[in-house]
C-alpha positions in Angstrom: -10.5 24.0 -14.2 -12.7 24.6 -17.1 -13.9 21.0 -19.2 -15.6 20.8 -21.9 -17.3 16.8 -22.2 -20.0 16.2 -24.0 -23.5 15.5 -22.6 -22.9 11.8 -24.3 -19.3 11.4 -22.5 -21.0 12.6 -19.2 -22.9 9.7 -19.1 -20.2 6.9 -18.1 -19.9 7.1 -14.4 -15.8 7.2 -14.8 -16.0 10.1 -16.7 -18.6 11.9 -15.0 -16.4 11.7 -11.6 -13.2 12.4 -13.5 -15.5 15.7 -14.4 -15.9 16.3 -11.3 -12.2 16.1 -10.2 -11.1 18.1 -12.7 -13.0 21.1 -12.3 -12.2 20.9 -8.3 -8.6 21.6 -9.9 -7.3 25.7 -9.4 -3.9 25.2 -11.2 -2.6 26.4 -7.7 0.6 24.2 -8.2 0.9 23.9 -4.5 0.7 19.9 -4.9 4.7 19.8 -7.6 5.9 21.1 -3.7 5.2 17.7 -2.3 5.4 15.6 -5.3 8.4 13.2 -5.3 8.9 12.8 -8.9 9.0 16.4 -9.1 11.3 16.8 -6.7 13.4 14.3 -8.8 12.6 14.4 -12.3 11.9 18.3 -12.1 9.5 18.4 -15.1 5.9 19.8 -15.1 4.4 16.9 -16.4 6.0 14.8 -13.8 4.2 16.8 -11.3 0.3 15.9 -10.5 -0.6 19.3 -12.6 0.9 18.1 -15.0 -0.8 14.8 -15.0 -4.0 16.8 -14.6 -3.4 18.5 -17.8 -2.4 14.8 -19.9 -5.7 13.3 -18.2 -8.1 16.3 -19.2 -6.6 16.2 -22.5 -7.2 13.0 -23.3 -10.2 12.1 -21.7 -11.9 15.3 -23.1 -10.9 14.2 -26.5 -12.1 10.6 -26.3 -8.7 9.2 -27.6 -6.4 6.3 -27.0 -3.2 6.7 -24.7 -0.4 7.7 -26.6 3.1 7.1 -25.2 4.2 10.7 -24.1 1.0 10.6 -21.8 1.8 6.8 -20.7 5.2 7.6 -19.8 4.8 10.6 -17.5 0.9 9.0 -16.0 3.4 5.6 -15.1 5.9 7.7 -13.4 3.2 8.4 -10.9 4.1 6.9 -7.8 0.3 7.0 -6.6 1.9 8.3 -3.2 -1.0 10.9 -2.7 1.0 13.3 -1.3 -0.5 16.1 -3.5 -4.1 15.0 -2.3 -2.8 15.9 1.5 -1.3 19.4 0.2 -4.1 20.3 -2.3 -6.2 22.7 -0.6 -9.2 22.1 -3.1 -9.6 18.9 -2.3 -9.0 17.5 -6.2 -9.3 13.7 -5.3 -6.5 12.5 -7.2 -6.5 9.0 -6.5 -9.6 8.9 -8.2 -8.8 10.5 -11.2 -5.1 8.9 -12.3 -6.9 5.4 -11.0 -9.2 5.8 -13.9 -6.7 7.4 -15.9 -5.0 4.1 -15.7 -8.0 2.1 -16.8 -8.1 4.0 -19.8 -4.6 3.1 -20.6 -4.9 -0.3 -19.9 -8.0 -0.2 -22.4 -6.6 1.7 -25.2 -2.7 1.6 -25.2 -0.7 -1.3 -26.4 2.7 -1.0 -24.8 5.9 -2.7 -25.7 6.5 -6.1 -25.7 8.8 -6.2 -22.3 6.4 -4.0 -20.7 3.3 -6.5 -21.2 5.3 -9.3 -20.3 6.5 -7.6 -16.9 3.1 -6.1 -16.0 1.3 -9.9 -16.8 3.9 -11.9 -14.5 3.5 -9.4 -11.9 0.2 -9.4 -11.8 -0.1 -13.6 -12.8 2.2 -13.9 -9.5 2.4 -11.2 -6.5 -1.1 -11.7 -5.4 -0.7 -15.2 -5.2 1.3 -16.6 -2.2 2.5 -19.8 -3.1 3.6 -18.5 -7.0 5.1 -15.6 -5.2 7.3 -18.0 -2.6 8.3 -19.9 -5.5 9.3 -17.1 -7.9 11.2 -15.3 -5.0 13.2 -19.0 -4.7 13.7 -18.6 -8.2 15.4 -15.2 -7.7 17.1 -15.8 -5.3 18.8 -18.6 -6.9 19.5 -16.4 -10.0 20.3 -13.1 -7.9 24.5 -13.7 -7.7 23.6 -12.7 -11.6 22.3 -9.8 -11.6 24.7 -8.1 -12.8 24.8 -9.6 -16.3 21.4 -8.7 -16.6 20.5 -5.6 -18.7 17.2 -4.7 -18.2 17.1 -2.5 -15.0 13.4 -4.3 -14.2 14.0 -7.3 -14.1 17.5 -6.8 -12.6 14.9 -4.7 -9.9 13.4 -7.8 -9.3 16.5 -10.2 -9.0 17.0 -7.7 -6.8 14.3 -7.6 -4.2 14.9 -11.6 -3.3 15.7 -11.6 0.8 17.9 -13.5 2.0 16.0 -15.7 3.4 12.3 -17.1 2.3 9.9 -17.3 5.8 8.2 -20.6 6.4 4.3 -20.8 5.2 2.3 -19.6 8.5 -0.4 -21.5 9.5 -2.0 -18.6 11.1 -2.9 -17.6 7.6 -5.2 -20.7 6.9 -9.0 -19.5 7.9 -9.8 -20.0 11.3 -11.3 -18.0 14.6 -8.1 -16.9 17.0 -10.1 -16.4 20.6 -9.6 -13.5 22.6 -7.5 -14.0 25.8 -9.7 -13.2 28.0 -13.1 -11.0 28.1 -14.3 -10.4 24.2 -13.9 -6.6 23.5 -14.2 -6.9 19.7 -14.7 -9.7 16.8 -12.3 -9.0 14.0 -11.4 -9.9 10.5 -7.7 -9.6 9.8 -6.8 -9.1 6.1 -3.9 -11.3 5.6 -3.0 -10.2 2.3 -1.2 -11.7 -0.1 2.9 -10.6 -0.8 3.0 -9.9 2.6 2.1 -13.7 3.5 5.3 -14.8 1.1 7.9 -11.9 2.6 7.3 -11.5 6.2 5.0 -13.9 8.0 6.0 -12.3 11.4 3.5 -9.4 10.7 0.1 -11.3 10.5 1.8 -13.4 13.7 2.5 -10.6 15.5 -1.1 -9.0 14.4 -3.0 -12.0 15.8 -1.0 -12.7 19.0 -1.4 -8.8 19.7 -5.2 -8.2 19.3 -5.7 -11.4 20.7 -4.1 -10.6 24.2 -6.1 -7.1 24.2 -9.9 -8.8 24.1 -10.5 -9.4 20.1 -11.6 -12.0 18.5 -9.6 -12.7 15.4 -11.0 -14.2 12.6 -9.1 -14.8 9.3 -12.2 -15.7 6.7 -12.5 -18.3 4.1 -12.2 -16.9 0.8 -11.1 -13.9 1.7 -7.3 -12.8 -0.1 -5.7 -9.9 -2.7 -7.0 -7.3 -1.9 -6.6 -6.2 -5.4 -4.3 -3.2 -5.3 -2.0 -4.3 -7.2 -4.0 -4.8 -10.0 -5.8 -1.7 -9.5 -3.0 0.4 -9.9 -2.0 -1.5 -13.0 -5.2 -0.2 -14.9 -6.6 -3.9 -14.9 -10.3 -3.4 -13.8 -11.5 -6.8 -14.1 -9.0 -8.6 -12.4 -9.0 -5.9 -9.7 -12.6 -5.9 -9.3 -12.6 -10.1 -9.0 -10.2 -9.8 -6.3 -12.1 -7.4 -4.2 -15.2 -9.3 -5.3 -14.1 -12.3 -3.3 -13.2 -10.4 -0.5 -16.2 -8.7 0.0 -18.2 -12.0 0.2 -15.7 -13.9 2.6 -16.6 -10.6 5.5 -20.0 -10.3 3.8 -20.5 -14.0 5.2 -18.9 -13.3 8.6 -21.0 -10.1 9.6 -24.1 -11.8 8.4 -23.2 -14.6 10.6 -21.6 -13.8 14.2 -20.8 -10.1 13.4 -17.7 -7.8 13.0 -16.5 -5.1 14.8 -13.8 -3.9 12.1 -12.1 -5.7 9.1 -8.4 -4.9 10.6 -5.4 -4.6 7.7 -2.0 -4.2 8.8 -0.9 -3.5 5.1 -1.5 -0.2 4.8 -1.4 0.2 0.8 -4.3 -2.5 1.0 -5.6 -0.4 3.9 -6.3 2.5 1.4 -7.8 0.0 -1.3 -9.9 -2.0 0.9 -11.5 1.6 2.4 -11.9 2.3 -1.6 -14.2 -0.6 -2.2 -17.6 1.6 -1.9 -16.4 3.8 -4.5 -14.9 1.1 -6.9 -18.4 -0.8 -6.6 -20.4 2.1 -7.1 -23.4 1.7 -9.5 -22.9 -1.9 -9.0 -25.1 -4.9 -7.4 -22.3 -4.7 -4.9 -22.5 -1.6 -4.4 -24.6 -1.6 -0.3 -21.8 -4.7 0.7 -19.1 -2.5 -1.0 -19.7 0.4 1.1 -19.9 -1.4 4.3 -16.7 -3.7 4.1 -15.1 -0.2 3.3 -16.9 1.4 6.7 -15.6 -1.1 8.6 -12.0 -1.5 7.2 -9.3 0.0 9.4 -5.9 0.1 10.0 -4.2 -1.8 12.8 -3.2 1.3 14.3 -6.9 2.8 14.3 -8.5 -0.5 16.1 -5.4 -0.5 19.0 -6.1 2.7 20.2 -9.1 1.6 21.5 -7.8 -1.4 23.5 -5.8 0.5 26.1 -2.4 -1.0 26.0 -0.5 -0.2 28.8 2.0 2.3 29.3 5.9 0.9 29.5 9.3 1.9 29.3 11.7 0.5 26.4 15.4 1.1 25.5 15.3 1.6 21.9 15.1 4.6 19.8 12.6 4.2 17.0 12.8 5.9 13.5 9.3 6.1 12.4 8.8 5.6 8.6 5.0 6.9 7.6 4.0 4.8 4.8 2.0 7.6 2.1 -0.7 4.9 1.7 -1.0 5.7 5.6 -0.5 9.4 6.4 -1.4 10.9 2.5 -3.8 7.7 1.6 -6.0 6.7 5.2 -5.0 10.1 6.6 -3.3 8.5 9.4 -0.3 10.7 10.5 -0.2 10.2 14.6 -1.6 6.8 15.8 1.4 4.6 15.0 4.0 7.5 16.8 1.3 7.7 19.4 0.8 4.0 20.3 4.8 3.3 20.3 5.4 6.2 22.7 2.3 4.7 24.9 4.2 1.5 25.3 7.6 3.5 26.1 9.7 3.6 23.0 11.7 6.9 21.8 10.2 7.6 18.6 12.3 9.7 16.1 10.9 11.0 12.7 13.1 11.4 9.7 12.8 15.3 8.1 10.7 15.5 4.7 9.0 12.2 6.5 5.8 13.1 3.7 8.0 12.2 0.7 7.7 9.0 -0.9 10.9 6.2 -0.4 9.8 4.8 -3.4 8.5 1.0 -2.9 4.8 2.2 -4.0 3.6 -1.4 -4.8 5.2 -2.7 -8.0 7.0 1.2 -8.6 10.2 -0.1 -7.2 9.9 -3.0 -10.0 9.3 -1.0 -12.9 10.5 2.3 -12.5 13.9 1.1 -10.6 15.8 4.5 -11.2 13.0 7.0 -10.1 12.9 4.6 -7.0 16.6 3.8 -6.2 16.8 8.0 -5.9 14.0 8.3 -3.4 14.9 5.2 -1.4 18.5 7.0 -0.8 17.1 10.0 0.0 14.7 8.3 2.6 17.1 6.3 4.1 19.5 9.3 4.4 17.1 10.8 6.5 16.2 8.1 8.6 20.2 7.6 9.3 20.9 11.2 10.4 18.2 9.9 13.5 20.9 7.3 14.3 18.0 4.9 15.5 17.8 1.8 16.7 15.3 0.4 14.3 12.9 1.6 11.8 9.5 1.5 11.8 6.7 0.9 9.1 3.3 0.3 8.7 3.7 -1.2 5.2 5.5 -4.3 3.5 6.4 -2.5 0.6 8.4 -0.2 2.8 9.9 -2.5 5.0 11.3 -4.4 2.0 12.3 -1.1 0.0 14.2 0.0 3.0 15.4 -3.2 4.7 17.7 -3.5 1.6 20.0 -0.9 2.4 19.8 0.9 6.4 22.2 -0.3 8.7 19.5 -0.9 11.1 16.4 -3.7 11.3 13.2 -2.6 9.7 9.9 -3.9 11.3 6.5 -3.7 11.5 5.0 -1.3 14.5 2.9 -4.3 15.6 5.6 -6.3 16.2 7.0 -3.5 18.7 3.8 -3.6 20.3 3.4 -7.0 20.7 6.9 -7.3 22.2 6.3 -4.0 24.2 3.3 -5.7 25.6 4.4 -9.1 26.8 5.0 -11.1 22.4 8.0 -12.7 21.8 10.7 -9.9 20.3 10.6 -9.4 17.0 13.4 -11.9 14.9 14.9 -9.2 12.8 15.8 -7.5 15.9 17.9 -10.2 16.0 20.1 -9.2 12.8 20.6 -6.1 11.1 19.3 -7.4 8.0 15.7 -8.7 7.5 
């Protein structure tokens, strides 16, 4: 794709690499084939093309965000399907990532849209505001219904049943390997995931633990700052990831790490983003080697040799995007449940988004409701046992409305391999 920036523009860093994406672009349209809001919507501009062509024109021209370009850029679910498809290798996240920030900068949007986007951002990455608000909705969810705004209905919405008890396995602290040390670890114990489903990071611990790790959860360390990120909000993205990068900064300068291991796989693909979001920075060296060493759960278990088994359940495997389009991790979940003896089962168009995407499910509820039907339609015609997931956001988007439990693959694998079984196997609601 041709661009035309000035030498002057050239000089910002953010614009320089959105150069550099954009003329990697061939207008090939092979990426609207695996876009899910083009599958829905059906509109050019709701394709990542499209976006391409908003971006370019706006950036190029050095103006503010005007609502026709807001509307279609915040229909992006950031699923990166279109960056596994693209055979150029344009680097979308990149670009629509600074895209954003440009927004953010230079856009004023509605009232109800700044109030939504503060109070998710003043409370999701914060456990203890999160636990509280989610009391708070599920008091007021028998109400829902005489609410008119389909957001904040969205969010009434998303209250579970039931609240988990705080886990004290998130406090920092060093969880000893059983037995000989293989590995030292730092497990990312997130920040939403801590107030929805404390059985993950439980789960995480008790199963790295019994294969020879060393599990440290570090002071100071938290958000990982996706949310934020994909808001536009650089500042309060870059704080979070600040303070992360010092709390495993302190540990491999001290007794070392092996990995930094996430078992949230949207923070997975943030967390591996780090070098490039500190580039140019005086963080830039940490930066780049927190991000070397992050990996997903599933990357650091296939090198501990857990044993093979034999279970009686069939699995429906849900691959979260920030996972198989976002890491580039498409086998090692399927490949460590089947190890341990479980029927795995994957659910046809398995690369389309089901529409949780962080906060996507929050403030575009329709666009979402459509692709969470379609995905769980899919993963019903499998008739499974359970589903799955490598991602909160997923579990939570489709726990609300399959007929079967949705849980994390670690806690398969730590029951597989001698954990406790996993609670929501229990029920067939989360």
């Amino acid at each position: 794709m041709q661009t035309n920036f000035t030498p002057e523009q050239l000089t910002d860093p953010g614009i320089a690499r959105a150069n550099e994406i954009l003329r990697s672009c061939v207008h090939c349209g092979f990426c609207t084939a695996t876009c899910p809001t083009y599958a829905v919507l059906g509109d050019e501009l709701d394709s990542p093309r499209g976006r391409i062509y908003l971006i370019k024109d706006m950036l190029e021209n050095d103006r503010p965000a005007d609502a026709r370009t807001v509307k279609h850029l915040d229909r992006c679910l950031s699923c990166l399907a279109c960056m596994t498809t693209c055979p150029s290798g344009v680097h979308y996240m990149h670009l629509i990532d600074h895209a954003r920030v440009h927004v953010e900068k230079t856009y004023k949007r509605p009232m109800m849209d700044r109030l939504l986007r503060w109070t998710l951002a003043r409370i999701i990455p914060y456990p203890n505001r999160f636990r509280i608000a989610l009391l708070g909705a599920k008091i007021a969810k028998p109400l829902r219904h005489l609410v008119p705004d389909p957001r904040l209905k969205a969010m009434l919405e998303m209250a579970p049943k039931v609240i988990p008890p705080v886990s004290r396995n998130d406090d920092a602290q060093v969880f000893p390997a059983k037995g000989p040390r293989k590995m030292r670890v730092a497990l990312m114990t997130g920040c939403a995931q801590k107030a929805l489903d404390t059985d993950i990071n439980d789960a995480t611990i008790r199963l790295l633990t019994r294969f020879g790790c060393d599990v440290v959860v570090a002071k100071g360390a938290g958000c990982c700052g996706a949310l934020t990120h994909h808001m536009g909000k650089e500042a309060e993205s870059h704080s979070a990831a600040a303070k992360n990068i010092r709390a495993w900064m302190a540990e491999i300068v001290g007794e070392g790490l092996d990995a930094i291991v996430i078992n949230t796989s949207g923070c997975g693909t943030t967390v591996k983003d780090y070098g490039h979001m500190f580039r140019g920075s005086g963080m830039a060296e940490d930066a780049a080697q927190i991000a070397a060493l992050a990996k997903d759960v599933s990357e650091v278990l296939m090198q501990l040799d857990l044993p093979a088994g034999k279970q009686e359940l069939k699995v429906a495997y849900h691959a979260a995007c920030s996972l198989q389009h976002g890491q580039q991790i498409k086998t090692y979940p399927k490949d460590l449940l089947k190890r341990v003896g479980f029927e795995v089962v994957e659910p046809r168009d398995g690369h389309l988004c089901c529409g949780s995407a962080g906060t996507y499910n929050l403030l575009q509820p329709e666009i979402s409701k459509n692709l969470k039907a379609r995905k769980i339609k899919t993963l019903s015609e499998k008739t499974p046992d359970v589903v799955a997931a490598g991602n909160i956001g997923c579990m939570i988007q489709l726990g609300s409305g399959i007929d079967v439990p949705v849980v994390h693959t670690v806690e398969l694998l730590d029951w597989a391999t001698g954990g406790q079984k996993p609670p929501k196997l229990f029920s067939n609601r989360p």
